[in-house]
C-alpha positions as CSV (number, residue, x, y, z in Angstrom):
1,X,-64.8,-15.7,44.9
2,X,-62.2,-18.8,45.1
3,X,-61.6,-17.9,48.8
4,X,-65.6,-17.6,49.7
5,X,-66.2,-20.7,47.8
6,X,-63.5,-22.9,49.2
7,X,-64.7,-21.9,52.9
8,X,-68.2,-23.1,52.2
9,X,-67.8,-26.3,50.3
10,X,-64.6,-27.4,51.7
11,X,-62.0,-28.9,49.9
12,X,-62.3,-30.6,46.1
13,X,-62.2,-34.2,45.8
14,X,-59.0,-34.2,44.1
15,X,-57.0,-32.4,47.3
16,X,-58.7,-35.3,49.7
17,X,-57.2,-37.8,47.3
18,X,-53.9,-36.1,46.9
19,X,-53.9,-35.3,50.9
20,X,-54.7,-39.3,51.7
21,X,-51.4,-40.5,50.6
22,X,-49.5,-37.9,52.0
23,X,-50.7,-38.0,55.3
24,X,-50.4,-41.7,55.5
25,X,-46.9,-41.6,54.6
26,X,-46.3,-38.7,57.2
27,X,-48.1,-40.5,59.7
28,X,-45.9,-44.0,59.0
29,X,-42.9,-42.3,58.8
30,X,-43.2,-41.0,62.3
31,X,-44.1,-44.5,63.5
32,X,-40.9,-45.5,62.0
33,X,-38.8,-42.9,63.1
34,X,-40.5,-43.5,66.9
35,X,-39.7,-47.3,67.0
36,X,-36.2,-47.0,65.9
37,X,-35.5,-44.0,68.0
38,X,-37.0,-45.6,71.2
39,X,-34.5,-46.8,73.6
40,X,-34.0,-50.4,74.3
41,X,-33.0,-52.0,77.6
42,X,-30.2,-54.8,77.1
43,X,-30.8,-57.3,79.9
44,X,-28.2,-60.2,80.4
45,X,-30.7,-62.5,81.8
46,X,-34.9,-63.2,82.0
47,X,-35.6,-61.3,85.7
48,X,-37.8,-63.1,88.0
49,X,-40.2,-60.9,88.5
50,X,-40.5,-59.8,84.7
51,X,-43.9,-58.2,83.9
52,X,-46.4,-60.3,82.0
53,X,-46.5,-57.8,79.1
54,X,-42.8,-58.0,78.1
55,X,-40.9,-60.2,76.0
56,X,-37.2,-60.9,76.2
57,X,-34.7,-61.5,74.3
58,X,-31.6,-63.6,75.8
59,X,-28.7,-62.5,73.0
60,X,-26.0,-65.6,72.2
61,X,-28.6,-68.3,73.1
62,X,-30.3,-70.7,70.5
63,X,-33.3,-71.5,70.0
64,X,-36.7,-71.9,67.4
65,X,-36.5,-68.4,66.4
66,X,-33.5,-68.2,65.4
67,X,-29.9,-69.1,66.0
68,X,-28.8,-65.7,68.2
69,X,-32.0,-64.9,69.7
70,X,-34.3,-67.1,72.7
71,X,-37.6,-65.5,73.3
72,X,-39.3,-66.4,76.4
73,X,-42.6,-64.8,77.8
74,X,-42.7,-65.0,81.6
């Protein structure tokens, strides 16, 4: 009877809360794992015709942010 009963009322209250955390913690894990395995371009200076949706990052430069990193949005 478990099987019959599980397939018509779903799952019990207490697997949903178990099963919350879990999957959260999967599903930021991956996130993490995704960012830091994504490659990053190095460029040695701002393009001209750099896209509008990019930031840059000019490395050895100083500036507000900080003192070996200049940001600058095209």
């Amino acid at each position: 009877m478990g099987k019959v009963d599980r397939a018509f009322y779903g799952p019990s209250q207490t697997e949903i809360i178990r099963g919350v955390p879990h999957g959260l913690g999967l599903g930021v894990a991956l996130a993490l794992a995704a960012l830091v395995l994504q490659p990053v371009a190095k460029a040695k200076e701002v393009p001209r015709d750099a896209s509008i949706a990019g930031a840059w990052a000019k490395l050895g430069a100083v500036a507000v942010a900080g003192p070996s990193l200049q940001f600058s949005m095209p």
